[in-house]
N, C-alpha and C positions, 0 to 999 in steps of 0.2 A: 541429417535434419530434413526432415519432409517438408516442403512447401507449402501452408496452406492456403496460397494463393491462387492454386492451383482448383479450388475447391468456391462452389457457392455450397454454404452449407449451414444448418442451425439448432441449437442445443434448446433442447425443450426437457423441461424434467429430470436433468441431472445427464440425459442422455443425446447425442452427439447421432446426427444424421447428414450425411453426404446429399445436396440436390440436385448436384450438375459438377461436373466435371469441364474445365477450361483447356486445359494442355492442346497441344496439336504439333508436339515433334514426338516421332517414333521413340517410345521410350517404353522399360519394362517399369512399371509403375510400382511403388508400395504404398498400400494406404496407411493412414494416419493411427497410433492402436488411442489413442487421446485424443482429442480436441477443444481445445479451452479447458482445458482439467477433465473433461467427462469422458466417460470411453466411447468410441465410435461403433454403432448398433445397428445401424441400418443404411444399404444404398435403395435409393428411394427411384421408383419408378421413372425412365428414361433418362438416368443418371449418365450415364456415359454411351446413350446410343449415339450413333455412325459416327464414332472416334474411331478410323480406320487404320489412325497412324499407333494405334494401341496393340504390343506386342506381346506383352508380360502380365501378371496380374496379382499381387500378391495382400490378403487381407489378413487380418490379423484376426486374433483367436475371439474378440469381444464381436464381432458382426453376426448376427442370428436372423438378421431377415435380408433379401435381394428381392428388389419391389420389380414387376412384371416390364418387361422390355427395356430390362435395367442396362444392358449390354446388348441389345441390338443392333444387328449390323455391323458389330465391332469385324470386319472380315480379315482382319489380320491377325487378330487375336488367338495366340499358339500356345498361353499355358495359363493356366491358375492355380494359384495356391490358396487352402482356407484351412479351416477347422469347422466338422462335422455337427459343432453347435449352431450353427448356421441350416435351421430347419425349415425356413420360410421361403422359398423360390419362386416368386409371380411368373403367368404365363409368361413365355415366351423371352423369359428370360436374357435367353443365351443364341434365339434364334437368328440363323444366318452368321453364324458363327463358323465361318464355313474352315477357315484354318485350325480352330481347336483341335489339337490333338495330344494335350498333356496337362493331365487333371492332379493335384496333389492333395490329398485330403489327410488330416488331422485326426486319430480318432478319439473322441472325448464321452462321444453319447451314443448307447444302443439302439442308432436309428439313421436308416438311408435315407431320410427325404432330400438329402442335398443329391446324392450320388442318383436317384432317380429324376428330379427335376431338372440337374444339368443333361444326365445320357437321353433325354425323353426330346429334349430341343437339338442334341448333334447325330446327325445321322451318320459322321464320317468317324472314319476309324479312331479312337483314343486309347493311351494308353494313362491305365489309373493305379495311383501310387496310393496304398492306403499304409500311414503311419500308425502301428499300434502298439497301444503300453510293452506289449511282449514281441513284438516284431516287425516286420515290416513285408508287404505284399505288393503285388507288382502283375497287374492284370491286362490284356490286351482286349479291347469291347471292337471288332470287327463293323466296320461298314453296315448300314442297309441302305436300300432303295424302292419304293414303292413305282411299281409300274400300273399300267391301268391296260386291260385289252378289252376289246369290245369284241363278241358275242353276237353276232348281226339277229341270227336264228330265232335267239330267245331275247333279242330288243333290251341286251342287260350286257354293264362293262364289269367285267372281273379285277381285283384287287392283287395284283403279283408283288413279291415280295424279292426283291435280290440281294446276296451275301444274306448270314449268318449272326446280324449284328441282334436283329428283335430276340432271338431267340438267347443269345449271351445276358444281354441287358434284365430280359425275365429272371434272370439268377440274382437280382438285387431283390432281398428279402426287406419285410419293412423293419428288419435291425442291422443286418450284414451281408456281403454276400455270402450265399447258399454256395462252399467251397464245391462239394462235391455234385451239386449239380453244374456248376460251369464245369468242371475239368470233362463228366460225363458227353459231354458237348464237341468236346473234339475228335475223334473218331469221325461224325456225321459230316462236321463243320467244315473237316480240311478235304473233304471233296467239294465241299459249295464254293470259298473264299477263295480268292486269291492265296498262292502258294508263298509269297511274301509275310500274309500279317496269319497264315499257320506256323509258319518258321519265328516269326514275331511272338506270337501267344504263345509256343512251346518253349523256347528262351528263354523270356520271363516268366515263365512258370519255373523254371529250372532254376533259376539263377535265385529268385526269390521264392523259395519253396513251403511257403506259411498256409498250414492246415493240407500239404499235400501231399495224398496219400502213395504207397511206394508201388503199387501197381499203376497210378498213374503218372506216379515219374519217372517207370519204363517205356510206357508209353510213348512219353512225349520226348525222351533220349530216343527211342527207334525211330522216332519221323526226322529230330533231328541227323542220324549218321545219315539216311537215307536221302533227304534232300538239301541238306545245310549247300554242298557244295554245287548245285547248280544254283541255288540263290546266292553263294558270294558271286558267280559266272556273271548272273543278271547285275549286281552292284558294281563290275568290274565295265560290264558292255557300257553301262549308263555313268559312271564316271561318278557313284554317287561313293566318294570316301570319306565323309562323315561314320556313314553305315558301315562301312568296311573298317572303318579303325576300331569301332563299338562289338563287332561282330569278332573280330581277331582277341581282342582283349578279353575275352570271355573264356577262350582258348576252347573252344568245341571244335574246333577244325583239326580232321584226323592227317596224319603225315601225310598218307599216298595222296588225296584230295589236296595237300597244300600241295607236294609237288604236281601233280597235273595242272592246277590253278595258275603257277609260276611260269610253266612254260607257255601255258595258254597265252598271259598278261603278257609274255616276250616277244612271240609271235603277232599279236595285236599292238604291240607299240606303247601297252599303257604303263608308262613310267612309273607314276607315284602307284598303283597297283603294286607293281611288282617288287618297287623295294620296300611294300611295309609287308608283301606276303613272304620277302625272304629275310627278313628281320623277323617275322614270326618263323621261320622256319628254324633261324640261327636259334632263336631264345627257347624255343620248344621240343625239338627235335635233336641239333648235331650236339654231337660228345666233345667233350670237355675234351682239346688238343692233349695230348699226352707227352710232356718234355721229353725232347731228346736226350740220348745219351752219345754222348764223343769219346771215342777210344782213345789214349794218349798214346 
């Protein structure tokens, strides 16, 4: 039962509008898909801006408009869930949204203006789940960063662009995204990006392989053999094993690469490393013990 105490909020016309948001304990939030009988339609401009302690977000499939700096500053703010009837997204949205990095979208309607008005306000990495009648996709939109240098000579500053993220994001057509121009993208992209979120985006392209064509998911298999194994190295130096248990269950980690990994983790002291990389080793790799036989 949702709270609607938690809410200023009022029903005009049969339909049900959020105008402020009260909470202030860290909490993954759902909103309301009713309110006073009517369905919930819109979060109305600085609804929930600097709610810092906002971690989760999850709306329901009747929400079709997010009024401009509706989520501002929410900077803890790590996931949303909607449905892609939700065509209306006010500036600035989602701006300063600096932890987003897990978008989940519904698909209902031939048309991205959600998936462009959210990725348009996050400049940091996200990965986006698109749900569709016939499957399901699973895309990684890379970083960017705008830099600015100045040109003393010619009395004019230049516009620099870092990571590969503008260039992903142009793949959101105004219905879908454009499959074969994002995949087209990675070849160029995994020499700009960090070698992390190309190991990232070829993953999930694999794993979730909707509208992917089979020249490009050799592709993105060759980058995986070729560097998967010094990025578990990096996950194992940095202690991150969230990543490491997501990355093994996937099971792309080749034998010779887990044994090297193994002794690696031994020799550095990393405990939980080592025994979820020789638990992957037992369940993937060694043969089934063969009963002895006793001579009488």
């Amino acid at each position: 039962m949702i709270d609607l105490d938690l809410f200023d909020y009022e029903v005009r016309e049969g339909e049900a509008f959020i105008l402020a948001y009260k909470g202030n304990q860290e909490a993954c939030l759902e909103l309301p898909e009713l309110i006073d009988g009517c369905k919930l339609r819109e979060i109305s401009p600085f609804a929930f801006k600097e709610h810092r302690e906002l971690v989760e977000l999850k709306c329901p499939d009747t929400v079709v408009k997010i009024g401009a700096h509706a989520f501002y500053n929410c900077r803890n703010l790590k996931a949303i869930s909607l449905c892609d009837v939700c065509q209306d997204i006010g500036d600035g949205a989602f701006k300063n949204c600096f932890e987003l990095s897990k978008l989940n979208v519904k698909r209902k309607v031939d048309n991205s203006k959600l998936l462009k008005g959210i990725l348009s306000d996050v400049n940091n990495e996200v990965t986006l789940s698109l749900i569709y009648p016939d499957g399901e996709a699973r895309l990684v939109f890379p970083y960017f960063l705008y830099n600015y240098e100045e040109n003393t000579p010619a009395r004019i500053v230049n516009q620099i662009t870092e990571g590969s993220g503008v260039q992903y994001r142009e793949c959101i057509s105004s219905s879908d995204i454009a499959y074969d121009a994002y995949d087209r993208l990675f070849h160029a992209a995994s020499f700009i990006d960090l070698k992390d979120s190309s190991i990232r985006i070829a993953i999930n392209r694999l794993s979730y392989p909707y509208k992917l064509l089979e020249k490009d998911r050799k592709k993105y298999s060759d980058y995986i053999d070729n560097h998967l194994k010094d990025y578990v190295l990096e996950l194992i130096d940095k202690n991150q094993d969230q990543d490491l248990m997501w990355i093994l269950s996937l099971k792309y980690l080749k034998k010779d690469d887990c044994m090297d990994l193994i002794e690696y983790a031994r020799l550095e002291d990393k405990m939980d490393a080592l025994s979820r990389l020789m638990d992957y080793n037992h369940s993937n790799f060694q043969e089934a013990k063969k009963g002895r036989r006793y001579e009488l």
